[in-house]
TIDREN-164188 format. One record per residue (C-alpha): x, y, z; residue number from 1. Coordinates in pm, 1 decimal, m for minus. Layout:
residues N
+----------+----------+----------+-----+
!       px !       py !       pz ! seq !
+----------+----------+----------+-----+
!        X !        Y !        Z ! NUM !
...
+----------+----------+----------+-----+
//
This chain:
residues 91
+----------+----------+----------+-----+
!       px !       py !       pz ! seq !
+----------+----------+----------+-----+
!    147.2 !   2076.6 !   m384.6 !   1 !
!    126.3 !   1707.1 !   m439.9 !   2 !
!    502.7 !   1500.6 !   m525.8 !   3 !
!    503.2 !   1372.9 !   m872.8 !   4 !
!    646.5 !    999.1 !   m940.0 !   5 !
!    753.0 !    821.3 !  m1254.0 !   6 !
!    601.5 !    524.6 !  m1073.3 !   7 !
!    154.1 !    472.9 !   m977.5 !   8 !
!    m16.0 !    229.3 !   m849.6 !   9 !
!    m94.9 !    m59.5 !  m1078.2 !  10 !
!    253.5 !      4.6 !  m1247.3 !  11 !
!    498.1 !   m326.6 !  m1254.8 !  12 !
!    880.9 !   m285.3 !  m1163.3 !  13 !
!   1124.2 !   m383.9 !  m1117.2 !  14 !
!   1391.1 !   m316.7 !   m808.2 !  15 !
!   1753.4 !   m153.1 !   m914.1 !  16 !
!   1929.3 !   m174.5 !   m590.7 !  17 !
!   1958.1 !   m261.0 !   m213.1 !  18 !
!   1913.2 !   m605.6 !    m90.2 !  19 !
!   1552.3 !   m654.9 !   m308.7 !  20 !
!   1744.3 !   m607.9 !   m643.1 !  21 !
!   1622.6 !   m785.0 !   m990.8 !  22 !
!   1263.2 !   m813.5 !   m823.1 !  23 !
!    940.9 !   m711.6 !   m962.4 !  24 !
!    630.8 !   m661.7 !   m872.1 !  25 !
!    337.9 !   m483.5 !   m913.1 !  26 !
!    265.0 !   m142.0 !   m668.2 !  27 !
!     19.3 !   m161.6 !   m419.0 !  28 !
!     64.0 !    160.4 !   m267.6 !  29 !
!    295.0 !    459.1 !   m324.3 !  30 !
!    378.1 !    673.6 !     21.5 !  31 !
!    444.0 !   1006.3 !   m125.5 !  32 !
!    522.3 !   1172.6 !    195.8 !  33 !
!    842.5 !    932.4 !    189.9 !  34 !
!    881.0 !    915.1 !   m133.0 !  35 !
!    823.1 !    508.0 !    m68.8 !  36 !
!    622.3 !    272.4 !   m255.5 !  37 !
!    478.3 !    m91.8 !   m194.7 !  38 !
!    600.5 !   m339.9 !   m435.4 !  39 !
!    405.7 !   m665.1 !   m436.1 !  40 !
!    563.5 !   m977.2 !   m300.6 !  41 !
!    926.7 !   m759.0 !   m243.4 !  42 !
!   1071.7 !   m636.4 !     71.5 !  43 !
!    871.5 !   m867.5 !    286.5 !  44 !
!    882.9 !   m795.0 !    679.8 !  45 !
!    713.7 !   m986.9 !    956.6 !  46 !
!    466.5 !   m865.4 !   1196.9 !  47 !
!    440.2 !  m1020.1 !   1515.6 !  48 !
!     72.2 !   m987.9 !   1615.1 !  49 !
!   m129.3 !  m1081.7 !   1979.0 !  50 !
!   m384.6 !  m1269.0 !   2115.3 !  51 !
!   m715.4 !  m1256.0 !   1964.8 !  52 !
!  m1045.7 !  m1346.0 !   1865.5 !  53 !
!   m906.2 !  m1390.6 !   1473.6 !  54 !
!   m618.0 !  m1543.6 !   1605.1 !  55 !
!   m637.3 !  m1716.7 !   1992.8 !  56 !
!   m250.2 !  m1841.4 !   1961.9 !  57 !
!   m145.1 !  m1503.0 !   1807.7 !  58 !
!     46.8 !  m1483.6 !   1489.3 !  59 !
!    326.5 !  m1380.2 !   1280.0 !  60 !
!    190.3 !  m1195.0 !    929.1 !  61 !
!    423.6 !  m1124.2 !    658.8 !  62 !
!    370.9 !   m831.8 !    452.6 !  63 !
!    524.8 !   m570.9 !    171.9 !  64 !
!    758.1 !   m284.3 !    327.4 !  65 !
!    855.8 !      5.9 !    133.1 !  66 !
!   1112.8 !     84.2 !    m95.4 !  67 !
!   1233.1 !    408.4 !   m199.5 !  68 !
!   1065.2 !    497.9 !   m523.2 !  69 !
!   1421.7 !    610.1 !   m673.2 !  70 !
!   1502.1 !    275.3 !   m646.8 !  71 !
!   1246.1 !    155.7 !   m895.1 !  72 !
!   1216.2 !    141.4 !  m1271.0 !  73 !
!    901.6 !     33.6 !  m1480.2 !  74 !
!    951.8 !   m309.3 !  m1596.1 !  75 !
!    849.7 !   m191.7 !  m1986.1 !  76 !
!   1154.2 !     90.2 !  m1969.4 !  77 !
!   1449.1 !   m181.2 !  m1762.9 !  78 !
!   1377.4 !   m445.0 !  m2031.5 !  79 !
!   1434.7 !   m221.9 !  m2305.8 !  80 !
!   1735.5 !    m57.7 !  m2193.3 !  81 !
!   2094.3 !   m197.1 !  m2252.9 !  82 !
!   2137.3 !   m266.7 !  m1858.0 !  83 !
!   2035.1 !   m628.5 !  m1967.5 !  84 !
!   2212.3 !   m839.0 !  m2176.0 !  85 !
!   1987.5 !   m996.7 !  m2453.5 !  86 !
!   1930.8 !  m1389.9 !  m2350.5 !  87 !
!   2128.1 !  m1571.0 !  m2646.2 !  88 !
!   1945.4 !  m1835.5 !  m2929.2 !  89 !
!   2022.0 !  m2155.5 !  m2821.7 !  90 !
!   2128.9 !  m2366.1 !  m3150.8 !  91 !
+----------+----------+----------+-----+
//
């Protein structure tokens, strides 16, 4: 039987805790046999890639790592909670 998220692909949220906290993003990819997802533009990690045609010097690529889906809210649902104070009216 297939795991069941509050988070899809396509969603935007935002990060609740570890070192990525108060990003958001929009979902790229959710790993349901981690219970993971891929948030864009958060957790970034470098890859350290070789020689080749594409790249003759080799490269370093940064891309999205996962993030542990319980640590993810929808954007829509963390605004509209009391978590966040309202910004006050300048005068």
């Amino acid at each position: 039987m297939a795991t069941k998220f509050h988070v899809k692909r396509g969603d935007e949220v935002v990060v609740l805790a570890g070192s990525q906290k108060g990003k958001s993003g929009k979902i790229l990819e959710v790993l349901a046999v981690k219970s993971r997802a891929r948030v864009e533009g958060v957790g970034m990690i470098k890859r350290h890639l070789k020689k080749s045609q594409e790249h003759p010097n080799g490269t370093i690529a940064e891309r999205e790592g996962s993030i542990h889906v319980s640590n993810l809210q929808l954007k829509s649902r963390f605004e509209a909670s009391k978590k966040r104070p309202k910004p006050a009216a300048k005068a």
